[in-house]
C-alpha positions as CSV (number, residue, x, y, z in Angstrom):
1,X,-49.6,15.7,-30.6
2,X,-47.6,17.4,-27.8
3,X,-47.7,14.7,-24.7
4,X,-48.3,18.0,-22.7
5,X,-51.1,19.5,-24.3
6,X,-54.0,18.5,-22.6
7,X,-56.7,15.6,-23.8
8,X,-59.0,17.8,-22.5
9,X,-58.5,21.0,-24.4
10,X,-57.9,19.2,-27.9
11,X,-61.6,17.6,-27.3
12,X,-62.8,21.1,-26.3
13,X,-61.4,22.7,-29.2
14,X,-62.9,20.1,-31.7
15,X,-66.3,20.3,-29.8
16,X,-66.1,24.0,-30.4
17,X,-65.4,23.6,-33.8
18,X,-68.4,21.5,-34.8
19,X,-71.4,24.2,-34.2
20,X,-69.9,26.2,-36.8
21,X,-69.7,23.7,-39.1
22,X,-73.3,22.6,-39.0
23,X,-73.9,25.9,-39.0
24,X,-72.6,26.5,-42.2
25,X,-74.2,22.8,-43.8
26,X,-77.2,25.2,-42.1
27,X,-76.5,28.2,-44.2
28,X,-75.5,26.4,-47.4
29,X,-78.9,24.5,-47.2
30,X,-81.3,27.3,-46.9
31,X,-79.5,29.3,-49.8
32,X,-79.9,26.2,-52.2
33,X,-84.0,26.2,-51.3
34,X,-83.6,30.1,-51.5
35,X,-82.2,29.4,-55.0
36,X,-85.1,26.8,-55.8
37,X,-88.0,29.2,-55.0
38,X,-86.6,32.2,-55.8
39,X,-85.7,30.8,-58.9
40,X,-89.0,28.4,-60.2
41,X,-91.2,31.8,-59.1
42,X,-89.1,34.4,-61.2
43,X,-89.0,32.0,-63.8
44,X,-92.7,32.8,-65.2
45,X,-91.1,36.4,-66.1
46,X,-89.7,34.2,-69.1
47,X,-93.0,31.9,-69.4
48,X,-95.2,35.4,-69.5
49,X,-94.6,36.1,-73.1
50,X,-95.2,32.7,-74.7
51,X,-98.4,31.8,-72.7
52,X,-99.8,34.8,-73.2
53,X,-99.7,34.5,-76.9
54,X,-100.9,30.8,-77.0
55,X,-104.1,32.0,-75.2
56,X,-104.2,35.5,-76.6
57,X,-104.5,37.0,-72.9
58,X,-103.5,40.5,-72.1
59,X,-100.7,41.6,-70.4
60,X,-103.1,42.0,-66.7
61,X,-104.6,38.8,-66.8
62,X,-101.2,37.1,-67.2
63,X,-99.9,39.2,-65.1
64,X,-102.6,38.3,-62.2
65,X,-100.6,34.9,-62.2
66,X,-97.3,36.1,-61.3
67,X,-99.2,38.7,-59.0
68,X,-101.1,35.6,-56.9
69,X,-98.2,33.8,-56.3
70,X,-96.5,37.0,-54.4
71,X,-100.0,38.0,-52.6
72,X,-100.1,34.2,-51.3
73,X,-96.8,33.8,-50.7
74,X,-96.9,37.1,-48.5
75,X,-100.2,36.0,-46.9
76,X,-98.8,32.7,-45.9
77,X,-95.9,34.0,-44.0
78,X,-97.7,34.0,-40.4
79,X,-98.9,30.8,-41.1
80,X,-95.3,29.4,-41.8
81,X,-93.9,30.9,-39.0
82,X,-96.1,29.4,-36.5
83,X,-96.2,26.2,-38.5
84,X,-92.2,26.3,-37.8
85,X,-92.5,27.0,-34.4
86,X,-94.6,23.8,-34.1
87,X,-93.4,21.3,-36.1
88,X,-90.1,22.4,-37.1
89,X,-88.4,22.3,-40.6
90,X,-88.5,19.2,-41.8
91,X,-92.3,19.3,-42.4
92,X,-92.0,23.1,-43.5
93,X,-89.7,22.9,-46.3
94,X,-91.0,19.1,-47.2
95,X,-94.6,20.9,-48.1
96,X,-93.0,23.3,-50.0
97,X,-91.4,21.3,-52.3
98,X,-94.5,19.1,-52.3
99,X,-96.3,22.1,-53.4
100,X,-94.1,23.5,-55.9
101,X,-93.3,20.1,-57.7
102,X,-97.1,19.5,-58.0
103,X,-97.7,22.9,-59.5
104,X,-95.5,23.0,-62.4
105,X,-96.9,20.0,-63.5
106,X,-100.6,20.8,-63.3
107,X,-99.6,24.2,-65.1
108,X,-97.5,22.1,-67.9
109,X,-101.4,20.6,-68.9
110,X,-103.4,24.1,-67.8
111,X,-106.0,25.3,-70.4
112,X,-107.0,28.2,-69.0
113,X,-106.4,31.2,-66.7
114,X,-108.1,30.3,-63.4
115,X,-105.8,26.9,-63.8
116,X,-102.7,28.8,-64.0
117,X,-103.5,31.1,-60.7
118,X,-104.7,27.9,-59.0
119,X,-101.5,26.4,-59.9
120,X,-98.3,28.8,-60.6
121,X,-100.6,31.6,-58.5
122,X,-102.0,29.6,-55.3
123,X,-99.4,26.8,-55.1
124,X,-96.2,28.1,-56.2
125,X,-97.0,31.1,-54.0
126,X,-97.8,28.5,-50.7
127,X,-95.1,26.6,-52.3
128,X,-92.1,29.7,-52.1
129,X,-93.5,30.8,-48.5
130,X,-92.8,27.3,-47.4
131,X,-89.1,27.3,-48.2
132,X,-88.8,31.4,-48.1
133,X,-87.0,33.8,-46.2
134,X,-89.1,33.7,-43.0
135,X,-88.5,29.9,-42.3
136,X,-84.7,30.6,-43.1
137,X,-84.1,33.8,-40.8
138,X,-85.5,31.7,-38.3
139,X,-83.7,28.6,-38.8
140,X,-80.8,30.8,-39.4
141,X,-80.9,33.1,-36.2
142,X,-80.5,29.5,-33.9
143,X,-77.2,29.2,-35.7
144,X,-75.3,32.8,-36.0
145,X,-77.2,35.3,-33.7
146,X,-75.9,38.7,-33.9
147,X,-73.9,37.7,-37.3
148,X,-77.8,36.7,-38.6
149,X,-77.6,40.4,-41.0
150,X,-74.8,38.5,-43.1
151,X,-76.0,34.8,-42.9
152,X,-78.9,36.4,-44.2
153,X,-77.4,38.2,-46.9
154,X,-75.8,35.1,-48.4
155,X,-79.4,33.7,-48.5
156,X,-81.0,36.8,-50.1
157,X,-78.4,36.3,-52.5
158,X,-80.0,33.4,-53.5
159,X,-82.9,35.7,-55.1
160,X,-79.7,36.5,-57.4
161,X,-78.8,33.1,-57.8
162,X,-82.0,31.8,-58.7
163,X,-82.6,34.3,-61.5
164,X,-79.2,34.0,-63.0
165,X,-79.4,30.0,-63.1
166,X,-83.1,29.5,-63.9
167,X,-84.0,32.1,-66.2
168,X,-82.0,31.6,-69.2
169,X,-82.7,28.0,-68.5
170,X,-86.6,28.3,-69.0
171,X,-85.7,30.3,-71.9
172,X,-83.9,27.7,-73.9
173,X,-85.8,24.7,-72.5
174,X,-89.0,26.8,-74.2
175,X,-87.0,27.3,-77.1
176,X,-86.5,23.3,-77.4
177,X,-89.4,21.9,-75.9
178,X,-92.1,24.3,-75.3
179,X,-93.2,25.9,-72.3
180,X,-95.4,23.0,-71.4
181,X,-92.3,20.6,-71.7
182,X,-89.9,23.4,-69.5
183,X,-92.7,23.0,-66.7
184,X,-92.7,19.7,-66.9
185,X,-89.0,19.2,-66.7
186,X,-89.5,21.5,-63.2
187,X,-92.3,19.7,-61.4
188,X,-90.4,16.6,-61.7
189,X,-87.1,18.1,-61.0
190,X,-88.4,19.5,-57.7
191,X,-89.7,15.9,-57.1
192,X,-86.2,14.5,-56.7
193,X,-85.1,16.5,-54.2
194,X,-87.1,15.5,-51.7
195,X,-86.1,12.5,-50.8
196,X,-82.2,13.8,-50.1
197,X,-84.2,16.9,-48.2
198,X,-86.0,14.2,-45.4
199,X,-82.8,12.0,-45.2
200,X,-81.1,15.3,-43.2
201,X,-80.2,15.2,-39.7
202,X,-83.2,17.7,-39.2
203,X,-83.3,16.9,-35.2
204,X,-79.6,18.6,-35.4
205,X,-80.4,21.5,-37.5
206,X,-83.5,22.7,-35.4
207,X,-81.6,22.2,-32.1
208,X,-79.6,25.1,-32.6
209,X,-76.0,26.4,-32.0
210,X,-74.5,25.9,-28.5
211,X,-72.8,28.4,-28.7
212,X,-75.1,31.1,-29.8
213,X,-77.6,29.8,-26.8
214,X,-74.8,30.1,-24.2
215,X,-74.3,33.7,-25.0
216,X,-76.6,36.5,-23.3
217,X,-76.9,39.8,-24.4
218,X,-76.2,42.2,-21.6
219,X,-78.5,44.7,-23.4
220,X,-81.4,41.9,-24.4
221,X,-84.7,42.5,-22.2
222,X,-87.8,40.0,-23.4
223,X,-90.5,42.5,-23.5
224,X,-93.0,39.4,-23.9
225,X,-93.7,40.5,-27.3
226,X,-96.9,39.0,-28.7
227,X,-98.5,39.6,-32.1
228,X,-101.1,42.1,-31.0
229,X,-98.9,44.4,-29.1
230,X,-96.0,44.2,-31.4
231,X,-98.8,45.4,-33.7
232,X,-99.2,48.4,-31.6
233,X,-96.0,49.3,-31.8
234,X,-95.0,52.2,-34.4
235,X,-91.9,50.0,-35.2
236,X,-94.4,46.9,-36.8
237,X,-96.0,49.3,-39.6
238,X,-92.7,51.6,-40.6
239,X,-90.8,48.1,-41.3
240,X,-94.6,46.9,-42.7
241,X,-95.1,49.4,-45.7
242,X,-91.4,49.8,-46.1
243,X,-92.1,45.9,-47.2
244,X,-94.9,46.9,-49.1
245,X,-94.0,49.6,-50.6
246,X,-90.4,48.8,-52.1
247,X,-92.0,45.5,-53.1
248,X,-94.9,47.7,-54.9
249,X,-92.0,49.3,-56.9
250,X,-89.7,47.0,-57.6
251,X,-92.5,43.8,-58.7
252,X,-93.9,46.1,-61.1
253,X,-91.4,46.4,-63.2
254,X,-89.4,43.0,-62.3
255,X,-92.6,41.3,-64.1
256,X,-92.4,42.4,-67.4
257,X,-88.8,43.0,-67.8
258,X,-88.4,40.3,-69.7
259,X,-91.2,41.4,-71.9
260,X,-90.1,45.3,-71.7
261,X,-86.0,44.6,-72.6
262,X,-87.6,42.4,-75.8
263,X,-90.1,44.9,-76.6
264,X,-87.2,47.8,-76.5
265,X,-85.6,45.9,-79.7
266,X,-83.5,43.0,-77.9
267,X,-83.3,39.3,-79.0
268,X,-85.7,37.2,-76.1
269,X,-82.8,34.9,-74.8
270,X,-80.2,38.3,-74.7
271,X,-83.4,39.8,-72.9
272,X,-83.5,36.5,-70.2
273,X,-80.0,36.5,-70.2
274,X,-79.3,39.9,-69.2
275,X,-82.2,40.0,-66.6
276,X,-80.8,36.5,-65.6
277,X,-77.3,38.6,-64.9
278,X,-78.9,40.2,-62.5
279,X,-78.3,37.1,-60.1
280,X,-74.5,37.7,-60.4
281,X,-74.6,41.8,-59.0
282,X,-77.2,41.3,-56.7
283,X,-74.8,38.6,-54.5
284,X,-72.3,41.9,-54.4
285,X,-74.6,44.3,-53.8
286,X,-76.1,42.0,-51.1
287,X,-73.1,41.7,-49.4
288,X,-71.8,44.5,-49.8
289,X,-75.3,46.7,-48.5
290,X,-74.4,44.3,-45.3
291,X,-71.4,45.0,-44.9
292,X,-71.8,48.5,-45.3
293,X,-74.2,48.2,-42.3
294,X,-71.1,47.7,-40.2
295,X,-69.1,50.8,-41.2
296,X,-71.5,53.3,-41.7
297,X,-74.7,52.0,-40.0
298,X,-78.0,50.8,-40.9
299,X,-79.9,54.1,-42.0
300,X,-77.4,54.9,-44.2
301,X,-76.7,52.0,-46.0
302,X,-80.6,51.6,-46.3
303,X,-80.8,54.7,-48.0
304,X,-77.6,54.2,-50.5
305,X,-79.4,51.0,-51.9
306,X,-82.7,53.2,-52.5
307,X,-80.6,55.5,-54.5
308,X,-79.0,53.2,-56.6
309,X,-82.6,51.7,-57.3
310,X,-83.7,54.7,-58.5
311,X,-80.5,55.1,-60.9
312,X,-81.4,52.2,-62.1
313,X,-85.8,53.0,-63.1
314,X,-83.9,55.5,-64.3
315,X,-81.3,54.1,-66.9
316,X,-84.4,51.6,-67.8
317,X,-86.7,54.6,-69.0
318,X,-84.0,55.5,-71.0
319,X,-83.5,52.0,-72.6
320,X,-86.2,52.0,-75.8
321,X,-85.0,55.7,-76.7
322,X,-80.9,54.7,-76.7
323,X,-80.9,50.6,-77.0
324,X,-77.3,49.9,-76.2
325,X,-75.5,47.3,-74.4
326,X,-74.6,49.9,-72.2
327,X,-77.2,51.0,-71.0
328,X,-78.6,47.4,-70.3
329,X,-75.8,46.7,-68.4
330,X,-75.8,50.0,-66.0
331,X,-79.5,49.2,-65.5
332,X,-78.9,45.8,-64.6
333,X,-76.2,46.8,-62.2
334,X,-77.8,49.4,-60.1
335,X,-81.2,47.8,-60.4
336,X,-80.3,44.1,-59.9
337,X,-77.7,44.6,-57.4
338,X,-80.3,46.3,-55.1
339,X,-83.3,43.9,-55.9
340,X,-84.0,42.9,-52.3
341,X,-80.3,44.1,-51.0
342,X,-82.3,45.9,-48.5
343,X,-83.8,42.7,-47.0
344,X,-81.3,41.1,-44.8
345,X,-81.2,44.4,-42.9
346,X,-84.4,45.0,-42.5
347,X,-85.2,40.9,-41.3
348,X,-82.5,41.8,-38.8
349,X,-84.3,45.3,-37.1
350,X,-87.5,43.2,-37.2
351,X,-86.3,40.8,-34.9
352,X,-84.1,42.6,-33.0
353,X,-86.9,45.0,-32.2
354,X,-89.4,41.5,-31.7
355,X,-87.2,39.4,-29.7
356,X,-88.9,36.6,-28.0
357,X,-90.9,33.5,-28.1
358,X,-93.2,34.9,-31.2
359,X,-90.6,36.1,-33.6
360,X,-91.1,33.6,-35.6
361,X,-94.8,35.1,-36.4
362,X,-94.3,38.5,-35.4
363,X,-91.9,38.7,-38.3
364,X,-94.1,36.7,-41.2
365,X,-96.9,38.9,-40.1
366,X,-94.3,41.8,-41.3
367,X,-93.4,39.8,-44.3
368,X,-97.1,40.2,-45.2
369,X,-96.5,44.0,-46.5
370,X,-93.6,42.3,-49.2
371,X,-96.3,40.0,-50.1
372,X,-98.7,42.0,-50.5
373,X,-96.2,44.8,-52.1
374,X,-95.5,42.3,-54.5
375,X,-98.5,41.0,-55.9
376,X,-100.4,44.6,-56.1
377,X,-97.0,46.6,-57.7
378,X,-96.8,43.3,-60.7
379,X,-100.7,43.7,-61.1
380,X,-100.8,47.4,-61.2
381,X,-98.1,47.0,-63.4
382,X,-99.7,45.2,-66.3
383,X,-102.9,47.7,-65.8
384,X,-101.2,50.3,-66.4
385,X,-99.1,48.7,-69.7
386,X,-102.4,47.6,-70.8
387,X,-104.0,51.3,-70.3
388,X,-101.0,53.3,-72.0
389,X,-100.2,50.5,-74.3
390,X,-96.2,52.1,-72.9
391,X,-94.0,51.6,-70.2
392,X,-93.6,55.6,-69.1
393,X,-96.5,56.0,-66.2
394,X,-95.3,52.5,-65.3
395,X,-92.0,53.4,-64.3
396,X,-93.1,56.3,-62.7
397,X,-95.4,54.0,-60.4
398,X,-92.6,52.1,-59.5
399,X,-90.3,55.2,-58.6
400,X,-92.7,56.8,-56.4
401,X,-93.1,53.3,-54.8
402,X,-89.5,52.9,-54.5
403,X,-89.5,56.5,-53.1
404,X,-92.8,55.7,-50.3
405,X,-90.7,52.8,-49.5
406,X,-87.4,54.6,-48.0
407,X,-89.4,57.7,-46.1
408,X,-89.8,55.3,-42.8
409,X,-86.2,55.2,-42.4
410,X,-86.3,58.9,-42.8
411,X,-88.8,59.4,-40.4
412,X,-89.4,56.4,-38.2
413,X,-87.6,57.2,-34.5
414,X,-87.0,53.1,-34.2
415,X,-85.3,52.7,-38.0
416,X,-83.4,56.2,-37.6
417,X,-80.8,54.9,-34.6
């Protein structure tokens, strides 16, 4: 060390330099639980087919699984945000493990439908809320403020992630050892990790970053904002049904892909496999949507990824007439590199708009619409399959729910600037 360089400023410049590393310890933390739920919930797209022709069930009532778990998991999001707020994340993301460990193995001994929504539906759905993307953007926004658009595109990359790593593995663990076995192997999986998950330095974590709470924004006024009138404002329903409606379109064909690709004449695992690809374009598309929200603005990028969604329903209606490796892949591209790509963007206006004390709930109130988007699009979904016995007036569901989904950031005065 130079003898003239001050004591003081090599301690202030290691001081400095510690916030951003817990913040990214921060970061890599809440995409590995990202990864978990998003991964254990998107799993039952593989566990649809197989249980469903064990118990001889139609394509709505095992459908009605998958949709509880997103209706609950929606639902729950007020809760989780207040319950954050209160007792921080250690107890948040402890339950959801909790939950989710417990629920794969009550469904790996389930005997009949009302067990499988108790379980996969009710507690996987709790389960995915508790270690989601609302008790993440908050944890998040104490660590990068105004960077909080990227951090949380890393962690919606996770959705990615979790579909690229778990899938094909529930595929081949049902191949060896059933899908009872593959659940089990889940529920006790999720059991080991939470041990390591309350030995963190949680105290730290929830305290927040310095150096994001030294920094003011000149332009920052705290309106007060509490539930109700955020609930009055215009702002609160646009970024509401946008939720619900993109999540209306994209759930109801995401639930039966699996089951759509296999019934279009591919092999099950190339069928998982491909759909489990769909992990590896969404990180770029992800990332990329966010970064385009720094060169050509939000609105615009916004409306880019609704386009591409739509390329992709597209190229997927095309899929059972012309079966071809290409077309699989072009459908997985534009499709899975916009599944949620929108998110991080749209968590961000939400609580720039809600700034304040209540974020936390003003924003899982507003996750309520993906939720809700979620569960009715993948129920709707297999009524529809069950009433055509086809896949056509499915897809056109989902592409005018794609299409309802991107008018408020044609029309909305808040999501145009």
């Amino acid at each position: 060390m130079d003898q003239n360089t001050p004591r003081e400023t090599v301690k202030g410049s290691a001081t400095s330099r510690e916030p951003v590393r817990t913040a990214l310890v921060v970061l890599a933390l809440c995409f590995t639980l990202a990864v978990l739920g998003r991964g254990l919930s998107e799993s039952f797209t593989v566990f649809l087919k197989p249980i469903s022709e064990d118990f001889g069930w139609d394509r709505a009532q095992i459908v009605s699984i998958y949709s509880l778990t997103w209706l609950i998991s929606g639902l729950t999001a007020p809760l989780v945000g207040r319950l954050f707020d209160r007792s921080g994340p250690r107890i948040v993301y402890s339950l959801g493990l909790l939950l989710l460990g417990s629920a794969f193995l009550v469904a790996s001994r389930a005997e009949h439908l009302w067990q499988f929504q108790l379980s996969i539906g009710l507690c996987v759905g709790i389960g995915v809320a508790f270690i989601g993307n609302v008790p993440n953007s908050i944890l998040l926004g104490r660590w990068f403020g105004p960077r909080l658009p990227t951090a949380m595109a890393v962690v919606y990359s996770a959705m990615g992630g979790g579909v690229l790593a778990l899938l094909p593995v529930s595929q081949v663990l049902i191949d060896h050892v059933g899908w009872r076995g593959a659940y089990q192997i889940f529920g006790f999986a999720t059991f080991a990790l939470l041990v390591p998950l309350l030995l963190l330095p949680w105290r730290l974590f929830a305290s927040g970053s310095p150096l994001i709470l030294k920094k003011t924004d000149p332009d920052f006024i705290d309106q007060g904002w509490t539930l109700l009138s955020a609930m009055r404002h215009h702002a609160f329903w646009a970024l509401f049904s946008t939720f619900f409606f993109t999540a209306v379109g994209m759930y109801a064909i995401a639930a039966q892909i699996v089951a759509y690709l296999i019934d279009a004449g591919f092999p099950p695992l190339q069928a998982a496999t491909a759909w489990g690809f769909s992990g590896v374009v969404l990180v770029f598309g992800m990332l990329g949507v966010s970064a385009l929200d720094g060169v050509i603005g939000r609105r615009p990028s916004v409306l880019l990824s609704y386009a591409i969604s739509i390329i992709g329903i597209f190229l997927l209606w095309l899929l059972p007439y012309h079966p071809n490796v290409w077309l699989l892949a072009g459908f997985v591209i534009c499709f899975g590199s916009m599944m949620g790509s929108r998110g991080p963007l749209i968590t961000a206006t939400a609580m720039k708009i809600f700034r304040g004390k209540r974020v936390g709930t003003i924003y899982g109130t507003i996750s309520i619409g993906s939720g809700l988007g979620s569960a009715f699009g993948s129920w709707a979904g297999g009524l529809i399959h069950d009433a055509t016995q086809g896949y056509n007036l499915l897809l056109a569901f989902a592409l005018a729910s794609v299409v309802l989904g991107m008018i408020p950031f044609l029309v909305v005065p808040a999501l145009r600037r």
